[in-house]
C-alpha positions as CSV (number, residue, x, y, z in Angstrom):
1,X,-53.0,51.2,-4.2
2,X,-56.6,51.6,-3.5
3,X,-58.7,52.1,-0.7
4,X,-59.1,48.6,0.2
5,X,-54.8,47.7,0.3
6,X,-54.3,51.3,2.3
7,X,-56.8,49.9,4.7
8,X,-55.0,46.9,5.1
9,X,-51.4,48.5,5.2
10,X,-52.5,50.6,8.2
11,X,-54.2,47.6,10.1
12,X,-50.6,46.0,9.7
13,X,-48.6,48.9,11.1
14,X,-50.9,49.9,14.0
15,X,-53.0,47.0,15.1
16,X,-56.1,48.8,14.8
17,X,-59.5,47.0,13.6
18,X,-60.3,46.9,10.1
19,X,-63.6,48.3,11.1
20,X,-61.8,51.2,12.7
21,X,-59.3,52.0,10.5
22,X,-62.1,52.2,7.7
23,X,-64.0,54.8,9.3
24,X,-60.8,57.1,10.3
25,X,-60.0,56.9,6.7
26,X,-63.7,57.9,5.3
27,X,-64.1,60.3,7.8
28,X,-61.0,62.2,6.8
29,X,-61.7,62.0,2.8
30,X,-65.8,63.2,3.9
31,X,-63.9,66.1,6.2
32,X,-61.8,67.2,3.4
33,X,-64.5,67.2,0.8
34,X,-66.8,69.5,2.9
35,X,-63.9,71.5,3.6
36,X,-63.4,72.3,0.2
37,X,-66.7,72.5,-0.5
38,X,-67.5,75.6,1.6
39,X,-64.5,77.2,-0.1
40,X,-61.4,76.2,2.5
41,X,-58.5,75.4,2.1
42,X,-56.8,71.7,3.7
43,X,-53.2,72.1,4.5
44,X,-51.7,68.8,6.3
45,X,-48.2,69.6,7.4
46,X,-45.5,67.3,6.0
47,X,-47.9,65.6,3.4
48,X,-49.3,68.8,0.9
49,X,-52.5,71.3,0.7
50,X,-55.7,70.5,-1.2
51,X,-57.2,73.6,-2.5
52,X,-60.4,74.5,-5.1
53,X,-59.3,75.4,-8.7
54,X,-61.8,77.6,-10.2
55,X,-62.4,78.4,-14.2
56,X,-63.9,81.4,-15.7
57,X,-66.8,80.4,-18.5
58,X,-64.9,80.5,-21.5
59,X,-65.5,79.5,-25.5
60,X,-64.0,76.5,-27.0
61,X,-64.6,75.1,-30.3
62,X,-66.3,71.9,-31.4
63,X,-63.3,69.4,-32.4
64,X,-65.8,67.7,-35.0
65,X,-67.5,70.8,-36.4
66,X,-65.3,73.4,-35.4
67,X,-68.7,75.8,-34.5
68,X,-68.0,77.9,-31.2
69,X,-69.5,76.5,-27.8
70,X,-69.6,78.0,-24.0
71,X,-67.9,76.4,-21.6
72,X,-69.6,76.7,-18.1
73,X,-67.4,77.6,-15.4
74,X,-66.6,74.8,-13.0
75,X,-65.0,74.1,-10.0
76,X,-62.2,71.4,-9.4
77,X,-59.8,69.7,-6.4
78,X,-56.5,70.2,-6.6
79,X,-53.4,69.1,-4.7
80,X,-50.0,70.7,-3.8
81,X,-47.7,68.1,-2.3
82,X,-45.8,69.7,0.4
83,X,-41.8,70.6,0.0
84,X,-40.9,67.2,2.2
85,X,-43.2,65.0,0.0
86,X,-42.0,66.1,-3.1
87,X,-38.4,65.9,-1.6
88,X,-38.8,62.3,-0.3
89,X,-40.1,61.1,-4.1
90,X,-36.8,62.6,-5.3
């Protein structure tokens, strides 16, 4: 499913515009990303917690040359689906 059909499956179930719907549904992925931007966690209740994983710098090799390289520390999203989530999938 992608942005577009969940749009259109919540339009269905409540009634709301299209318009509407699309805005709630950017405004929550924009909230989320500045949330986890300035370093906070996003726990939703019922659904899971989105959270920053961070990585040291650390060396890796080149696969083709095998020579030593850095790799730069980086940050990444994550998501923990909550204990009724994971429950309902099974």
């Amino acid at each position: 499913m992608n942005k577009a059909e969940l749009i259109e499956n919540i339009v269905e179930v409540t009634g709301l515009s299209k318009k509407d719907t699309d805005l709630t549904i950017s405004t929550m992925i924009d909230t989320i990303q500045k949330s986890l931007k300035k370093g906070e966690k996003v726990a939703i209740a019922g659904f899971g917690t989105f959270d920053v994983s961070v990585r040291k710098e650390r060396e890796g090799r080149n696969p083709a040359t095998g020579e030593t390289i850095k790799i730069a520390a980086s940050k990444s999203p994550k998501f923990k689906p909550g204990k009724s989530f994971k429950e309902m999938l099974n």
